[in-house]
N, C-alpha and C positions, 0 to 999 in steps of 0.2 A: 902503338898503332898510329901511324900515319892517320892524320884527318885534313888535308889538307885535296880536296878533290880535284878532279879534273876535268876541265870543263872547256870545250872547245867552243871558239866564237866563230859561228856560223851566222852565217845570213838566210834570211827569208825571201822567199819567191819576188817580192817587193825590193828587196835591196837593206830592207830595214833590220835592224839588230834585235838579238831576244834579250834585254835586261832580266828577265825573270830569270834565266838559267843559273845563276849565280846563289840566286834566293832558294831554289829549288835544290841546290847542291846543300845547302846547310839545312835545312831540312832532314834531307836524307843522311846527311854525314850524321847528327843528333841519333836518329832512328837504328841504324846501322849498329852503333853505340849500343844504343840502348841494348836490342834482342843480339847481339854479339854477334852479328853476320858477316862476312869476308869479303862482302863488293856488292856495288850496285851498279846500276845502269838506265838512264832515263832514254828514253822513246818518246820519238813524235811521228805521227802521220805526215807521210809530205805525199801529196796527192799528184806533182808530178813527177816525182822518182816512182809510183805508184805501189809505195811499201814505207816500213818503217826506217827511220833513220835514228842512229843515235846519237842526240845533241849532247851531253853529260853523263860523264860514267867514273870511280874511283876503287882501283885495284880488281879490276874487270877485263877482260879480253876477250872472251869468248861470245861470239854472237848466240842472242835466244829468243825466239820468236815465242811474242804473248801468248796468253792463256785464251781460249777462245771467247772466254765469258767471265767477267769481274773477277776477284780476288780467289787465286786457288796455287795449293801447292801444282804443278803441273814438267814434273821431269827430277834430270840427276843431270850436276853437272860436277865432273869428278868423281863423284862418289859423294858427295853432301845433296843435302835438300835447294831446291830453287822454289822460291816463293815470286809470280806475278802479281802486281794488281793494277786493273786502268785506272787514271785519271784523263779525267776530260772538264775542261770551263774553258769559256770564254771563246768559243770555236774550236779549240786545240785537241784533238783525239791524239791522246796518250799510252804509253804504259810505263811501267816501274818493274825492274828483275831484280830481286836480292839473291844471291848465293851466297850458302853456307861455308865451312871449314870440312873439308873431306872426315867423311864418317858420321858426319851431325843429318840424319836420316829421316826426321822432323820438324815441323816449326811449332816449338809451343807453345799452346792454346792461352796462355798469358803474355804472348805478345802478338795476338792479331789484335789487340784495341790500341797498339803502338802504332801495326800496320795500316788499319781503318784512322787513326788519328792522322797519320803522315800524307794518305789519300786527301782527306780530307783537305788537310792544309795545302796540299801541292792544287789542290781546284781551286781552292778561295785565291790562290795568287796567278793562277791563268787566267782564272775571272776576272781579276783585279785590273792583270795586266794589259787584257785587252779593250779596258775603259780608253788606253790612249785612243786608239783607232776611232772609236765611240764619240771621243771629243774632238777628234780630230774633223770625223764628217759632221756633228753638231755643228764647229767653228764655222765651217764652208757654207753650211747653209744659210748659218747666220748671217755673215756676210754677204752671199748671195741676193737676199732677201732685203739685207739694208742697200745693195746697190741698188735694188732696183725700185725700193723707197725714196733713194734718193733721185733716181731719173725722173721717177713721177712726180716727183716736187720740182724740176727742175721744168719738164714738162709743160706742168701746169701753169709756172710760170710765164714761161715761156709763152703761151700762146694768149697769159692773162696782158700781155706788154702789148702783144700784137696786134689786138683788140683796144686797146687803146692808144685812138689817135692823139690825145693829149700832153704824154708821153716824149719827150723832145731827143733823149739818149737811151732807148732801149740795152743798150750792149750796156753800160753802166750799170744799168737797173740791176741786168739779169747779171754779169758780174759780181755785184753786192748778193745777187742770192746764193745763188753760189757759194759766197767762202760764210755765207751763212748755215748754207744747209751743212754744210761740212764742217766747220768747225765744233759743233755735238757732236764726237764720234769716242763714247765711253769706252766702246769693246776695247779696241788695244792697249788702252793704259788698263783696264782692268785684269786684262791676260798678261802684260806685261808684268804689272805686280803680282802676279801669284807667280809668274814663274822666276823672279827673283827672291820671293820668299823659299819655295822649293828648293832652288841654288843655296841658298843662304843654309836649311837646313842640312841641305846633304855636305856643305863645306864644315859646318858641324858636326855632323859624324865621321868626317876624314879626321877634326882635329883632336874628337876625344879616342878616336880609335888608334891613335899614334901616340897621344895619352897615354893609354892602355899597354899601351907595346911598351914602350919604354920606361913603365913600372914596372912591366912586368921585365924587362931585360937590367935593372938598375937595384931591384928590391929581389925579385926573386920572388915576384904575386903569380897566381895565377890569374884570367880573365874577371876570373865574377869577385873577386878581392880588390885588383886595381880600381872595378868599375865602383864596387863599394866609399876604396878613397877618394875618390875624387867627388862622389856624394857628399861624404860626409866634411871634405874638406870645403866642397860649396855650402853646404849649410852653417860651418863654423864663418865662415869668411864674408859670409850673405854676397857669392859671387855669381854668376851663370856658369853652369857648367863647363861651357865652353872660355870663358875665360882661365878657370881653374885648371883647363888640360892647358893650354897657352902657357901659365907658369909653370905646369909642370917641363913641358916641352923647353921653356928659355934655361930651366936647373935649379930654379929657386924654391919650388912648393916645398915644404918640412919633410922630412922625413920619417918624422915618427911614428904617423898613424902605421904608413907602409911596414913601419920595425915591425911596428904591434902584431899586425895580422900576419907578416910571414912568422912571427913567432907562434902566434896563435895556430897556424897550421902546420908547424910542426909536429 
């Protein structure tokens, strides 16, 4: 079976991108797996197309409008069972369609805790995802807030200069406050470093997930084997993970453990 989804990159009313759609595909590819269903399809509300649209969908073609009310078997489609259920976080009113294999006439009752589990997780990451937005107005405020902090020091200066006749170079004075008051200004270097740490991590998951690929394309591993060697080769090596996939990538890591375990799974 194909597991490899399809996921169309659309935009939002905003112009801005869904990175969540991706996360939300392997989710569902897992799930799908799991209770052996023939295709899924994710929904989202767009409030100016004023109906559902569907962002993500794999080995699915047929359109199917939700279930009117949470998680319910609710139609046929071919001749097998269609299972809906909504999610919603973060703003995003959702739903999820799974269809069966023609003649599969129920879902059973041992895997609606897959299905409740996959709702589940598909909310924690709409939730998740829309902390951007969250931070995004947070930042502004902040900002806002310290401009206009800093006017009022600039301000008060200001009229402290003008009240003093004593004073022989006002522009100078306020001048010097100026690159004073400005020179404190923690927020960008602090937001700056996190978002280089994030970059840093996620160039680390590109480099163990190409790691990964080409164990598994050179040894003959599967996913959750490669990932194991390269564990296990960081821990012999006292390297970082991320170094460890690097040698694998340049050709030199050992080959043995990789022997071992594709032997082992034979």
């Amino acid at each position: 079976m194909p597991h490899e989804a399809s996921v169309t990159a659309q935009l939002d009313g905003n112009g801005g991108s869904r990175p969540y759609l991706p996360g939300i595909a392997a989710i569902l590819r897992v799930a799908v797996r799991q209770i052996q269903a023939s295709g899924w399809a994710y929904h989202e509300w767009d409030a100016a197309a004023g109906e559902y649209v569907c962002r993500a969908s794999h080995n699915l073609t047929v359109a199917v409008r939700p279930a009117q009310t949470g998680a319910a078997e609710n139609g046929d489609l071919a001749g097998g069972a269609v299972t809906n259920f909504a999610v919603n976080g973060g703003g995003i009113e959702g739903y999820v369609h799974v269809s069966y294999a023609a003649g599969r006439r129920r879902v059973e009752d041992r895997w609606r805790r897959v299905l409740q589990q996959t709702a589940a997780s598909i909310e924690a990451l709409l939730e998740a995802s829309s902390e951007a937005s969250r931070m995004e107005a947070l930042t502004n405020r902040i900002y806002e807030r310290q401009a206009e902090l800093i006017s009022r020091k600039i301000i008060e200066r200001a009229e402290g200069l003008l009240g003093d006749p004593g004073c022989d170079d006002w522009s100078d004075a306020l001048h010097r406050h100026v690159k004073g008051v400005l020179k404190f200004q923690p927020l960008p270097e602090i937001l700056s470093q996190q978002l280089q740490e994030v970059e840093q991590r996620l160039e680390a998951r590109d480099v163990i997930a190409a790691a990964k690929s080409a164990l598994r394309a050179r040894d003959g591993l599967t996913e959750e084997q490669a990932y194991r060697y390269l564990r296990e080769e960081s821990r012999n090596s006292r390297e970082p993970l991320t170094e460890v996939a690097r040698r694998v990538l340049g050709g030199d890591a050992p080959h043995r453990l990789a022997q071992s375990e594709s032997s082992s799974a034979a």
